[in-house]
N, CA, C and O atoms as CSV, one atom per row, in Angstrom:
chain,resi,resn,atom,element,x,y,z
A,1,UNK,N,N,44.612,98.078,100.724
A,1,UNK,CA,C,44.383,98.415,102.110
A,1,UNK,C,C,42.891,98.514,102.394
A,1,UNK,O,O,42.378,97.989,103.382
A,2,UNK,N,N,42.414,99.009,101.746
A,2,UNK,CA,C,40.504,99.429,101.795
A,2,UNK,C,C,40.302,98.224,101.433
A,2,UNK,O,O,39.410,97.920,102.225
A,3,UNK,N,N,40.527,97.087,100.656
A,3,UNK,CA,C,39.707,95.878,100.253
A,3,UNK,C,C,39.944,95.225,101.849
A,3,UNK,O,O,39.044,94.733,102.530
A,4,UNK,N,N,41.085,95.328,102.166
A,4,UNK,CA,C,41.266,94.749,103.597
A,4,UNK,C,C,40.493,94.453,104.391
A,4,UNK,O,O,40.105,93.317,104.664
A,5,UNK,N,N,40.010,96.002,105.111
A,5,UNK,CA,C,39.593,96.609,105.964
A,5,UNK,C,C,37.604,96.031,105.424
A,5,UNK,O,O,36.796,95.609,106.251
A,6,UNK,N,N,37.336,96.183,104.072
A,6,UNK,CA,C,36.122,95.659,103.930
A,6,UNK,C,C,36.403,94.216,104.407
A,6,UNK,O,O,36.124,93.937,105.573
A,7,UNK,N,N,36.740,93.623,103.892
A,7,UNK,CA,C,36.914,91.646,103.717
A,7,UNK,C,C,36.543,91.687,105.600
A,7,UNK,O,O,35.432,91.389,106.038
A,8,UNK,N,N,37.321,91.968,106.191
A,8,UNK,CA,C,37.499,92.202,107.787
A,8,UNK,C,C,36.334,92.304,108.110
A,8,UNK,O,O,35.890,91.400,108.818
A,9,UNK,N,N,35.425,93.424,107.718
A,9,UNK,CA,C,34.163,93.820,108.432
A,9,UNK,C,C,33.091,93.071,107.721
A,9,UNK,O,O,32.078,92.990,108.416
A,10,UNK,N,N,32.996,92.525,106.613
A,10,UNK,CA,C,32.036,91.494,105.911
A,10,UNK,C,C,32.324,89.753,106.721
A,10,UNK,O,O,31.696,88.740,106.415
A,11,UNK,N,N,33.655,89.861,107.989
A,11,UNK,CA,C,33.690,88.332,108.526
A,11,UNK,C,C,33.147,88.672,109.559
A,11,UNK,O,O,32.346,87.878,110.051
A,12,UNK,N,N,33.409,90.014,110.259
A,12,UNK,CA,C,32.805,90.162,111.286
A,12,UNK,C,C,31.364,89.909,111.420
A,12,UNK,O,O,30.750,89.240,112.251
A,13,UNK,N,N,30.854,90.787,110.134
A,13,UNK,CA,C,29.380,90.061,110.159
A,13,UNK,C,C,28.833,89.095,110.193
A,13,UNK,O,O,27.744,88.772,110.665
A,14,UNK,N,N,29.642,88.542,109.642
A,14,UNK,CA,C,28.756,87.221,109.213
A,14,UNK,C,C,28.907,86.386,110.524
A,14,UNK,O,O,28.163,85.409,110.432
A,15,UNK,N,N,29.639,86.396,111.802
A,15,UNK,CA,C,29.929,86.316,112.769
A,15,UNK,C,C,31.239,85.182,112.975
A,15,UNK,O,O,31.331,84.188,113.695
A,16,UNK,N,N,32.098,85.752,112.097
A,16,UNK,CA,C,33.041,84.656,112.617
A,16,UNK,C,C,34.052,85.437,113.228
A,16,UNK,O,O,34.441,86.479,112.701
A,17,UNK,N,N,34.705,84.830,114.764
A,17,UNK,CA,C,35.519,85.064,115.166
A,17,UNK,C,C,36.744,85.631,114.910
A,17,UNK,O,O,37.340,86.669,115.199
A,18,UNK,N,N,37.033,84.106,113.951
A,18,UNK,CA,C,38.434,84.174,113.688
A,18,UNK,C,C,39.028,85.055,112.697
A,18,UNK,O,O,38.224,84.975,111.768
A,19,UNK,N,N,39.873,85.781,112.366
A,19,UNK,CA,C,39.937,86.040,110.998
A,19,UNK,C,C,41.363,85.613,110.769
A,19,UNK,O,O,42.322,85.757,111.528
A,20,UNK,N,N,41.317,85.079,109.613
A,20,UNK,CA,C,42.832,84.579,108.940
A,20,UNK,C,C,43.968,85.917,108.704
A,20,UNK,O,O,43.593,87.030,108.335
A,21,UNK,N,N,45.082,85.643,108.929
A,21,UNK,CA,C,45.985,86.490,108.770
A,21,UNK,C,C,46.626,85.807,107.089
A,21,UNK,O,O,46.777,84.656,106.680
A,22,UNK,N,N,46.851,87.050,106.524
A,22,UNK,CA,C,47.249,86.907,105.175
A,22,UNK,C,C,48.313,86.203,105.173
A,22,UNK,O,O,49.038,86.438,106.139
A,23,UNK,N,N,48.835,85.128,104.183
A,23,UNK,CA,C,49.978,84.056,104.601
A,23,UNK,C,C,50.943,84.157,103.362
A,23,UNK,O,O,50.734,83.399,102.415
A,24,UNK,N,N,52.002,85.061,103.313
A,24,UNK,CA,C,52.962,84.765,101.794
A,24,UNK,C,C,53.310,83.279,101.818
A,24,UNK,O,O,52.856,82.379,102.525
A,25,UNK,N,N,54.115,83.264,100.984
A,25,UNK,CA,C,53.923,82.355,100.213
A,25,UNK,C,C,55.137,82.203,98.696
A,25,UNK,O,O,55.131,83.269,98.081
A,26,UNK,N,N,55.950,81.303,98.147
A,26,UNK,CA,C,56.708,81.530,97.439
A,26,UNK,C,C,55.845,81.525,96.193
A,26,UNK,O,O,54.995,80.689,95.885
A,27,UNK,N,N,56.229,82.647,95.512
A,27,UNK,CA,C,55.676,82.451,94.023
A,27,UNK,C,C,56.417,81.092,92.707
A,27,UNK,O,O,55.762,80.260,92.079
A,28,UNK,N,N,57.776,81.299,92.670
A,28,UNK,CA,C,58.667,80.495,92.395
A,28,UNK,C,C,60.154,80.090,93.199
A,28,UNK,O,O,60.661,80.929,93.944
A,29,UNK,N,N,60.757,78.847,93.008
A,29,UNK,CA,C,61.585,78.828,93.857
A,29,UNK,C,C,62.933,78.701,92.794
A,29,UNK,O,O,63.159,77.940,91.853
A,30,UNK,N,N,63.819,79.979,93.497
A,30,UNK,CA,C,64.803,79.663,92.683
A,30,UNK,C,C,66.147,79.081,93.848
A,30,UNK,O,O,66.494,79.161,95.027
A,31,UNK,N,N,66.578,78.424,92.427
A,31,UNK,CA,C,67.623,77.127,93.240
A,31,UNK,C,C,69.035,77.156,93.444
A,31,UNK,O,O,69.780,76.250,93.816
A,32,UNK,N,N,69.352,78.657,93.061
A,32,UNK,CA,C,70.523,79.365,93.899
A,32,UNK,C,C,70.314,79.266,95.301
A,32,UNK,O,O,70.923,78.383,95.905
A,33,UNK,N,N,69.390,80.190,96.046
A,33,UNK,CA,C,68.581,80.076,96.834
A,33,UNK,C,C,69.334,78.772,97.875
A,33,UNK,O,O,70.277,78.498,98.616
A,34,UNK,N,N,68.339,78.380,97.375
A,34,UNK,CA,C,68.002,76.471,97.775
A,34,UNK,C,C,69.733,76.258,98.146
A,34,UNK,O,O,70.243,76.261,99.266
A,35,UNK,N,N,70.460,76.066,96.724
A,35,UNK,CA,C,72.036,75.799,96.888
A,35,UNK,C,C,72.614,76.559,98.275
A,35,UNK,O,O,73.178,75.909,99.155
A,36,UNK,N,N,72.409,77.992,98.365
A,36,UNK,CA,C,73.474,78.651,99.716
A,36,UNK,C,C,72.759,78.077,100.990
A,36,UNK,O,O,73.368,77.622,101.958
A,37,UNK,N,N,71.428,78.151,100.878
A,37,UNK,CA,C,71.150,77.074,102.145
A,37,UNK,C,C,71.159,76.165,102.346
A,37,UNK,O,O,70.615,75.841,103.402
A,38,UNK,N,N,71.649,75.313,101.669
A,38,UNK,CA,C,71.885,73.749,101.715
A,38,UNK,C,C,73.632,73.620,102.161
A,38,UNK,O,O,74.228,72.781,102.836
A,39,UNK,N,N,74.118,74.920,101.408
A,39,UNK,CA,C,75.625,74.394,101.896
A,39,UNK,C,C,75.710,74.759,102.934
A,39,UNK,O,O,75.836,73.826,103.727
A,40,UNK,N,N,75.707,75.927,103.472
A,40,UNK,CA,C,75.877,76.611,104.875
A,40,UNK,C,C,75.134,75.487,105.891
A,40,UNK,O,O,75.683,75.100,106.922
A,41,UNK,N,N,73.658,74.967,105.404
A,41,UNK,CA,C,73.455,74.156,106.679
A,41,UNK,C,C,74.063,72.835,106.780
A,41,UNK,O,O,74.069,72.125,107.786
A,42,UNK,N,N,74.795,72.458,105.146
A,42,UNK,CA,C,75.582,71.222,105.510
A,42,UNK,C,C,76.964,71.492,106.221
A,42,UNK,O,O,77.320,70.816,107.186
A,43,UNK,N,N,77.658,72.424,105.743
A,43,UNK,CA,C,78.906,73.103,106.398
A,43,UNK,C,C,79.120,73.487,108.123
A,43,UNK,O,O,80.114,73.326,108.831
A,44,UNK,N,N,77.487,74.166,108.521
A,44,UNK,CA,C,77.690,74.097,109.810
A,44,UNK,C,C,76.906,73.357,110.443
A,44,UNK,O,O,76.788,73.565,111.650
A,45,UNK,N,N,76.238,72.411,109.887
A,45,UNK,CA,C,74.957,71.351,110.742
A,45,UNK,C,C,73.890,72.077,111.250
A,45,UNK,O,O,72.791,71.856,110.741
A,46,UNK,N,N,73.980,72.985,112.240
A,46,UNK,CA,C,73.047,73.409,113.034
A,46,UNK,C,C,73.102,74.904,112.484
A,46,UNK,O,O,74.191,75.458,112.341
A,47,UNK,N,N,71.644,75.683,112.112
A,47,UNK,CA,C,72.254,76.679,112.241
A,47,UNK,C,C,70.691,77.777,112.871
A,47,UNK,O,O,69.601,77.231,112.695
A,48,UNK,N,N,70.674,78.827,113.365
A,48,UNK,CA,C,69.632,79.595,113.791
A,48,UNK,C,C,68.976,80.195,112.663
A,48,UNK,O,O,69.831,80.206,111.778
A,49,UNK,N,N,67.711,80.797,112.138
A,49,UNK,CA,C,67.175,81.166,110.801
A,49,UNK,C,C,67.978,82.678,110.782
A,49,UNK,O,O,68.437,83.168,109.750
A,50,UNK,N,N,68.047,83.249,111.989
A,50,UNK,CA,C,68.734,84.457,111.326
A,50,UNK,C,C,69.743,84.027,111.102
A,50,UNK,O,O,69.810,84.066,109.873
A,51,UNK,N,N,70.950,83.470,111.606
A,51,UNK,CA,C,72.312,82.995,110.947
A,51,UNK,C,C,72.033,82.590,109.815
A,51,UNK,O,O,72.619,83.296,108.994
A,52,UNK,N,N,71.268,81.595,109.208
A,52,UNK,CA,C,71.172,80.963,107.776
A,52,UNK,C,C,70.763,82.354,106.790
A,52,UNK,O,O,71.348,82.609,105.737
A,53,UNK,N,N,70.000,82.916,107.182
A,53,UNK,CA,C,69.736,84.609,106.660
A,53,UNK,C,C,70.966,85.510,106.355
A,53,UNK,O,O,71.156,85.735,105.159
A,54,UNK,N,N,71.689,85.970,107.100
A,54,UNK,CA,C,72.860,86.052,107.380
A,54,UNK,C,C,73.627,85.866,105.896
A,54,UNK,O,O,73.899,86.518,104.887
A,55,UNK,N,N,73.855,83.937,106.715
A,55,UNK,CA,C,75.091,83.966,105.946
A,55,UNK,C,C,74.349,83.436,104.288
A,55,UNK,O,O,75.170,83.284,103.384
A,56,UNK,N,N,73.452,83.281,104.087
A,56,UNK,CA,C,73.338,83.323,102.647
A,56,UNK,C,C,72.578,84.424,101.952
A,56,UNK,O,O,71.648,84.247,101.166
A,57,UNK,N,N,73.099,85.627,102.348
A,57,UNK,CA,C,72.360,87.109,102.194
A,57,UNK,C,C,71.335,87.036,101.905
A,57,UNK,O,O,71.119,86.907,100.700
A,58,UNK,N,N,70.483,87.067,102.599
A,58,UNK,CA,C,68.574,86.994,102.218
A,58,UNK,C,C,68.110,87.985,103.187
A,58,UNK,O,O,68.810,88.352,104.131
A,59,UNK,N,N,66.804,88.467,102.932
A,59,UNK,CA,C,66.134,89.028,104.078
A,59,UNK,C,C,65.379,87.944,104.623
A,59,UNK,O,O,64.993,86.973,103.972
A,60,UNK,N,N,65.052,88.276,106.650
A,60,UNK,CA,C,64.715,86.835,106.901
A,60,UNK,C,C,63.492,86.702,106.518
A,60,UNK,O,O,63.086,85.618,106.938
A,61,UNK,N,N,62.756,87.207,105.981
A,61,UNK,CA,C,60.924,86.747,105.594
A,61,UNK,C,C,61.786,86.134,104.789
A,61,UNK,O,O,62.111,85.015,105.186
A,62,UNK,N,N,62.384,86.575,103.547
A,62,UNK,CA,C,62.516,85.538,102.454
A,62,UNK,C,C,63.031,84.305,102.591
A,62,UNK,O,O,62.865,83.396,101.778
A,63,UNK,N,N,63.927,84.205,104.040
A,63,UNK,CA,C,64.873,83.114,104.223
A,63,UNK,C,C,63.737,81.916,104.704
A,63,UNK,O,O,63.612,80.819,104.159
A,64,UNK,N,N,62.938,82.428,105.884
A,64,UNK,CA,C,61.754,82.155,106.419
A,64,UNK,C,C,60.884,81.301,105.092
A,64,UNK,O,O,60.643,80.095,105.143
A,65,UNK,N,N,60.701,81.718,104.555
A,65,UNK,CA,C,59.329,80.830,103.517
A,65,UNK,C,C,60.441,80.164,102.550
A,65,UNK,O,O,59.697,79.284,102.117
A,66,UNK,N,N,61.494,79.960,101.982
A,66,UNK,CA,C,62.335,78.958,101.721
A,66,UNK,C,C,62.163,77.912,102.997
A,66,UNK,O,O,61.343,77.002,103.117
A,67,UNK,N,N,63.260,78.363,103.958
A,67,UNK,CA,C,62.872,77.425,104.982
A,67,UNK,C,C,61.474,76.679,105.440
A,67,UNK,O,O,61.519,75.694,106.177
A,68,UNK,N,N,60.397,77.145,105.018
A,68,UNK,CA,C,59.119,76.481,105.150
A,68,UNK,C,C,58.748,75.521,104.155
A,68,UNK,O,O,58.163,74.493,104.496
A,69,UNK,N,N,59.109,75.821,102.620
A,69,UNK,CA,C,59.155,75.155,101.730
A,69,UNK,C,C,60.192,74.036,101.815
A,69,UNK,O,O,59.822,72.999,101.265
A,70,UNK,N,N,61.314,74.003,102.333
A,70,UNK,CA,C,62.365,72.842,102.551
A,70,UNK,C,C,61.783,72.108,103.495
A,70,UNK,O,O,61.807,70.889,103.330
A,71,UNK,N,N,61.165,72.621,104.628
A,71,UNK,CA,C,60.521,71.496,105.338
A,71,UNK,C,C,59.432,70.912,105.252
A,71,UNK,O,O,59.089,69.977,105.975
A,72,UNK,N,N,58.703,71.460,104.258
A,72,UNK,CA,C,57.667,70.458,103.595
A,72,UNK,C,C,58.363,69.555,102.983
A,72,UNK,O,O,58.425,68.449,103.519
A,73,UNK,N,N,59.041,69.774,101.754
A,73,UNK,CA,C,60.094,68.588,101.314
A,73,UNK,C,C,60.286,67.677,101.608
A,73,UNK,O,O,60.260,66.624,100.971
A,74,UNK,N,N,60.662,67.999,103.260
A,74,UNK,CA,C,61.687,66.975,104.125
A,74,UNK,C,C,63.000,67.149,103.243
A,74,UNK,O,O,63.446,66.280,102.493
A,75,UNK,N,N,63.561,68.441,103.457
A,75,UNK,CA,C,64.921,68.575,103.140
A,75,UNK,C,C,65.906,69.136,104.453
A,75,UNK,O,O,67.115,69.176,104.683
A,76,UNK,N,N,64.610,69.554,105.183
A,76,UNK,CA,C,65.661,70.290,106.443
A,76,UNK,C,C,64.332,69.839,107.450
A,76,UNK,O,O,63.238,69.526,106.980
A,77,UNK,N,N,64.688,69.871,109.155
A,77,UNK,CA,C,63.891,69.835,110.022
A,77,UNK,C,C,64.378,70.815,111.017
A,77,UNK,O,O,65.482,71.349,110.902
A,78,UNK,N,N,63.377,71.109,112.214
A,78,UNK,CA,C,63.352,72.128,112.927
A,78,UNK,C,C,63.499,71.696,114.056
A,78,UNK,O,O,62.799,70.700,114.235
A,79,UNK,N,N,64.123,71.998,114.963
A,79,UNK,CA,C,64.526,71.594,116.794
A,79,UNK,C,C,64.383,72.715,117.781
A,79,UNK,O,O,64.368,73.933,117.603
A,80,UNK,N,N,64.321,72.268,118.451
A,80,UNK,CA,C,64.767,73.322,119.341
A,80,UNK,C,C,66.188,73.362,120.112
A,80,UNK,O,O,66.201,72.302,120.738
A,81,UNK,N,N,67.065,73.867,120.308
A,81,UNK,CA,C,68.247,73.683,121.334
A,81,UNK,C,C,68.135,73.644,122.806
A,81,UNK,O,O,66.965,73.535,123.173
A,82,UNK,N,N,68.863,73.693,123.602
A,82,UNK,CA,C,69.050,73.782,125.169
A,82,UNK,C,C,68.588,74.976,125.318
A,82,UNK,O,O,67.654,75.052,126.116
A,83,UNK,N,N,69.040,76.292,124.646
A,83,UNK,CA,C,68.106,77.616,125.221
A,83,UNK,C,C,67.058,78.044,124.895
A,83,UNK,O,O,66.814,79.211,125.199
A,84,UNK,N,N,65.879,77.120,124.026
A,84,UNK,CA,C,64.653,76.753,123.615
A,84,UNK,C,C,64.659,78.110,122.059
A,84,UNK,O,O,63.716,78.711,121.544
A,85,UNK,N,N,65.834,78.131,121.816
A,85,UNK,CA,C,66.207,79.038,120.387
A,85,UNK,C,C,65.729,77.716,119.165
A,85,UNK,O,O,65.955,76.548,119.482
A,86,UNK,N,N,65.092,78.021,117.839
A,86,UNK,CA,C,64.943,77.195,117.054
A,86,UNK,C,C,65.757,76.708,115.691
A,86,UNK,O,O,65.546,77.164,114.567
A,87,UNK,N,N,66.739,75.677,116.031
A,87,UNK,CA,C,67.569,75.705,115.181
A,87,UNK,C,C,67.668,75.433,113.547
A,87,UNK,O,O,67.251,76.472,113.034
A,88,UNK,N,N,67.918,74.795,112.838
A,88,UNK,CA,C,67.464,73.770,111.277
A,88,UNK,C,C,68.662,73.242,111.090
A,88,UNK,O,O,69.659,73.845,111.486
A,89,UNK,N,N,68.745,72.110,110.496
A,89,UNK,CA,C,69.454,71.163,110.476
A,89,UNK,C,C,69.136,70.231,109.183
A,89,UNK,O,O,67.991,69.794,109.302
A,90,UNK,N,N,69.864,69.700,107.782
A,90,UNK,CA,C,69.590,69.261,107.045
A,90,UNK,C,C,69.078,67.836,107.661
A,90,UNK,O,O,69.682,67.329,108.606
A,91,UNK,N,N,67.959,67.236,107.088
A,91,UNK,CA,C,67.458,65.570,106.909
A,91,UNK,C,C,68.484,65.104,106.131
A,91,UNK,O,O,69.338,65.722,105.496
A,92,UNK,N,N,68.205,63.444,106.321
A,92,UNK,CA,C,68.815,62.810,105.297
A,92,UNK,C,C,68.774,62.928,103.737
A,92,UNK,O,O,69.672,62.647,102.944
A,93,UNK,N,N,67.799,63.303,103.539
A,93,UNK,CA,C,67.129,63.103,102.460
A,93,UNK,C,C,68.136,65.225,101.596
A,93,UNK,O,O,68.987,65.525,100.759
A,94,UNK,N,N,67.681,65.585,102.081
A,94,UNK,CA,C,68.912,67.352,102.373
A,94,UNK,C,C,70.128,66.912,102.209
A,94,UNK,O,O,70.725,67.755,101.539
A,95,UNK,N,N,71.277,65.438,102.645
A,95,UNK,CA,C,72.161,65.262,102.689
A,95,UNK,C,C,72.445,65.136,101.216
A,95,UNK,O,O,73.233,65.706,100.461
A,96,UNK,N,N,71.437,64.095,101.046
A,96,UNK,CA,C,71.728,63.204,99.639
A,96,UNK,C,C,71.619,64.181,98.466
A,96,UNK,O,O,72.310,64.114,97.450
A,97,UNK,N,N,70.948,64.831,98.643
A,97,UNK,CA,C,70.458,65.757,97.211
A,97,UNK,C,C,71.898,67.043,97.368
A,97,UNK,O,O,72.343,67.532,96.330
A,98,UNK,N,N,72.438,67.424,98.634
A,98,UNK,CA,C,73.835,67.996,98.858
A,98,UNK,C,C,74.923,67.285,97.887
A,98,UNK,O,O,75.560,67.767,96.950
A,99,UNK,N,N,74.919,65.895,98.464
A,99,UNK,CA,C,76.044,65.390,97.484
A,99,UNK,C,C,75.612,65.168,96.184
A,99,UNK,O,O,76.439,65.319,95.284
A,100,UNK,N,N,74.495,64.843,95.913
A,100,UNK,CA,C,74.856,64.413,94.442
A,100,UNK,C,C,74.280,65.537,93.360
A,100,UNK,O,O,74.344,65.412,92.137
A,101,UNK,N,N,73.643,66.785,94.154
A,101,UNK,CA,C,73.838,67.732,93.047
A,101,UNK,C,C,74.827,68.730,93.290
A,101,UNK,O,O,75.475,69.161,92.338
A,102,UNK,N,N,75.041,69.188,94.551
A,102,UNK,CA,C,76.269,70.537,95.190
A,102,UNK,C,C,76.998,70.384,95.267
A,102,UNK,O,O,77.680,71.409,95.255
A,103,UNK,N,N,77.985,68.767,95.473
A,103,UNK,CA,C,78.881,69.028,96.387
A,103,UNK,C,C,80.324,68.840,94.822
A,103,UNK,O,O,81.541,68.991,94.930
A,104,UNK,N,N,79.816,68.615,94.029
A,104,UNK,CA,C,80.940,69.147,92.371
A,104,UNK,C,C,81.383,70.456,92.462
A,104,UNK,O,O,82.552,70.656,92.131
A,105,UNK,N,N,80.596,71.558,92.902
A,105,UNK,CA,C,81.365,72.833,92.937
A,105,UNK,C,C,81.213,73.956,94.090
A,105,UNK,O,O,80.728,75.067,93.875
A,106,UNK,N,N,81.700,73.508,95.359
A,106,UNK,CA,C,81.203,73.718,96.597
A,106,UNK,C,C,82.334,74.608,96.914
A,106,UNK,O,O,82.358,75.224,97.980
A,107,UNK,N,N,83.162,74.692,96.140
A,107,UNK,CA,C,84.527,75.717,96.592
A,107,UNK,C,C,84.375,76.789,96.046
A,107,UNK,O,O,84.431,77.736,96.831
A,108,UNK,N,N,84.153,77.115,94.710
A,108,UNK,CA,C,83.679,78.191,94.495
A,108,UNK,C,C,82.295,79.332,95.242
A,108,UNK,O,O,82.362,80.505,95.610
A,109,UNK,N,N,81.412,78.587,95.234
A,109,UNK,CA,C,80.169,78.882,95.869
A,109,UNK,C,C,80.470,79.187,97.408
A,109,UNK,O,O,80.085,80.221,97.954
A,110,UNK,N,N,81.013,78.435,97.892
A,110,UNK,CA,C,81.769,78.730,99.671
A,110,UNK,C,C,82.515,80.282,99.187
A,110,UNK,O,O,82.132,81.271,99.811
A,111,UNK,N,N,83.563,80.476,98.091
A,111,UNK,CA,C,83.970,81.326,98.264
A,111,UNK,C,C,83.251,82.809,97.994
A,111,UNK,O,O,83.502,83.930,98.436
A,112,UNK,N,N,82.378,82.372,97.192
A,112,UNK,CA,C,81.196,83.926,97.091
A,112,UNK,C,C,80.548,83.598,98.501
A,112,UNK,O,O,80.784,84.505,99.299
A,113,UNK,N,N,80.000,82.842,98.893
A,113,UNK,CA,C,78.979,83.154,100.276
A,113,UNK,C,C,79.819,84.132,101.269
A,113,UNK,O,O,79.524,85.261,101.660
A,114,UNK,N,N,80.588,83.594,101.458
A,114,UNK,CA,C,81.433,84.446,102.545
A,114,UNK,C,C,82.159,85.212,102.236
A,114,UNK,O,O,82.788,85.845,103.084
């Protein structure tokens, strides 16, 4: 907290405006993870980040920086809907890696998610 508050007042000096807001970040990605959001967004196509939070029990920061990391990938992309809410939706590329690594044991795994 005190290194903070210095770093802050050593930008001010030096006169820069802006100051960066601290940015998490995944340390490692584990691919359970990855798996409940890949099925849920193949299962329901569209889904809102808190719903994908939700339904693959995460907190949403954590769901949030997965989801940022998949869309670097190009495993999932981001829209907006008709009530300018932001949805995610698997890519093609999200499809393919669904079937040919998830979709062998997708009944079991459906039945723990929910």
């Amino acid at each position: 907290m005190f290194y903070n508050i210095i770093k802050c007042l050593q930008i001010l000096r030096e006169g820069k405006t802006k100051i960066s807001a601290y940015k998490k970040e995944l340390t490692r990605i584990d691919w359970r993870i990855v798996k409940r959001i890949m099925i849920s967004l193949y299962h329901h196509n569209k889904m809102k980040k808190t719903h994908i939070a939700t339904k693959c029990s995460l907190a949403y920061d954590k769901c949030r920086l997965y989801l940022e990391w998949m869309d670097v990938i190009d495993l999932i992309k981001k829209e907006f809907d008709e009530d300018g809410f932001e949805i995610v939706l698997l890519t093609e590329r999200g499809r393919s890696l669904y079937r040919k690594k998830f979709n062998g044991n997708e009944i079991p795994v459906l039945e723990s998610l929910y």
